[in-house]
C-alpha positions in Angstrom: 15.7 3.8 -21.6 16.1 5.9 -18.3 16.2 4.4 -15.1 12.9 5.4 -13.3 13.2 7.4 -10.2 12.1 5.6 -7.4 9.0 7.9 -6.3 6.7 7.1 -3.7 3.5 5.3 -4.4 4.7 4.5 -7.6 4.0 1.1 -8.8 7.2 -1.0 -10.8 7.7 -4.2 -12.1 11.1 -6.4 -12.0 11.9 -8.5 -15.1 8.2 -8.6 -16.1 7.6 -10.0 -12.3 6.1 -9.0 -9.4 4.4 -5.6 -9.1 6.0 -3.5 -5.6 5.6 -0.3 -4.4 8.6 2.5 -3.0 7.0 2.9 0.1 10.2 4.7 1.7 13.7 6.5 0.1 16.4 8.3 2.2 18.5 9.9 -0.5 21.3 10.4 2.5 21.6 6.8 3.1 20.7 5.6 -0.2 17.9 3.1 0.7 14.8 2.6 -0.9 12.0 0.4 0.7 9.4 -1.4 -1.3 6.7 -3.3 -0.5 5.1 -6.3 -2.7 1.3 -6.9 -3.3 1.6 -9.6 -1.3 3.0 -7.1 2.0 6.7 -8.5 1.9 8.9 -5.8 2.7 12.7 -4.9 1.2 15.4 -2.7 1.0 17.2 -1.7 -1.8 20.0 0.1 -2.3 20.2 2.9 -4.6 23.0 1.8 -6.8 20.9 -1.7 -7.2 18.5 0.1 -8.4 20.1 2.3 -11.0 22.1 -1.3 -12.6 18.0 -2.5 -12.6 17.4 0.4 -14.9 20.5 0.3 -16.9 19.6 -3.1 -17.6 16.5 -2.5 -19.0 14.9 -4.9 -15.8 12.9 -2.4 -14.0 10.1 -0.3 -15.2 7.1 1.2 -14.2 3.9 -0.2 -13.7 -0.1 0.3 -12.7 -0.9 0.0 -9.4 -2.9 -3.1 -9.6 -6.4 -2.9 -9.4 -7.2 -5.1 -6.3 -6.1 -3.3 -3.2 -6.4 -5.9 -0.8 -3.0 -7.8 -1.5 -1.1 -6.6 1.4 -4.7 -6.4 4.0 -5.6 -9.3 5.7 -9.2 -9.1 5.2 -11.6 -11.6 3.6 -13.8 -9.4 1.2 -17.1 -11.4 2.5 -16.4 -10.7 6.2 -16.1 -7.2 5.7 -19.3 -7.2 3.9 -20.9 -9.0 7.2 -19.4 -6.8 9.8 -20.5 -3.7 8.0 -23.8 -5.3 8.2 -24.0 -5.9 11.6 -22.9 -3.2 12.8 -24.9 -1.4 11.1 -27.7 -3.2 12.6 -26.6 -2.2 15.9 -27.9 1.1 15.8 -24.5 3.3 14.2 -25.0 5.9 12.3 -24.1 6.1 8.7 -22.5 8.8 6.4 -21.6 8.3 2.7 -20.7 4.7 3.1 -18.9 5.0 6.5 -20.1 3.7 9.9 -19.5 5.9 12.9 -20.5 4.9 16.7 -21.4 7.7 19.2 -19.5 9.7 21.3 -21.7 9.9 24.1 -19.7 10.0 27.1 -16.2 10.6 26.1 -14.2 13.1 28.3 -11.1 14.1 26.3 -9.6 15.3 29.8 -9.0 12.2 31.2 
């Protein structure tokens, strides 16, 4: 098996483990950043990578399905404040809330 490029926004898995994202790769220095579901950070060097692969210990994967791993947001609380601000009087448009602009002076 080939050793998967690491592409951004791809999805992998390590040893059947946790699922991680390349968020970053600087081919001059070698370094590829991913990030976990749970938001932890890491580097990675490129050979590591490639002795992963050889291995047969890294391989890609689906991004997962829940996107909220790495967001600190409680699903019901972002249900409520949608709710009240909505309530306040903003407008909506396809799903999204926007406040209005009345006196914003972009020369300031």
């Amino acid at each position: 098996m080939a050793t998967p490029l690491p592409t951004i926004g791809t999805w992998y898995r390590l040893d059947g483990g946790e699922l991680f994202e390349v968020v970053a790769y600087d081919p001059d220095d070698g370094t590829i950043e991913i990030q976990y579901f749970d938001g932890t950070v890491e580097e990675m060097d490129r050979d590591d990578w490639e002795l992963q692969g050889e291995e047969n210990r890294l391989e890609e994967a689906e991004a997962p399905d829940d996107w909220s791993g790495s967001v600190d947001v409680d699903a019901d609380l972002a249900d409520v404040e949608y709710v009240s601000r909505a309530a306040e009087g903003y407008e909506e448009s396809r799903g999204q809330l926007a406040g209005p602009l009345e006196g914003l002076d972009m020369f300031e």
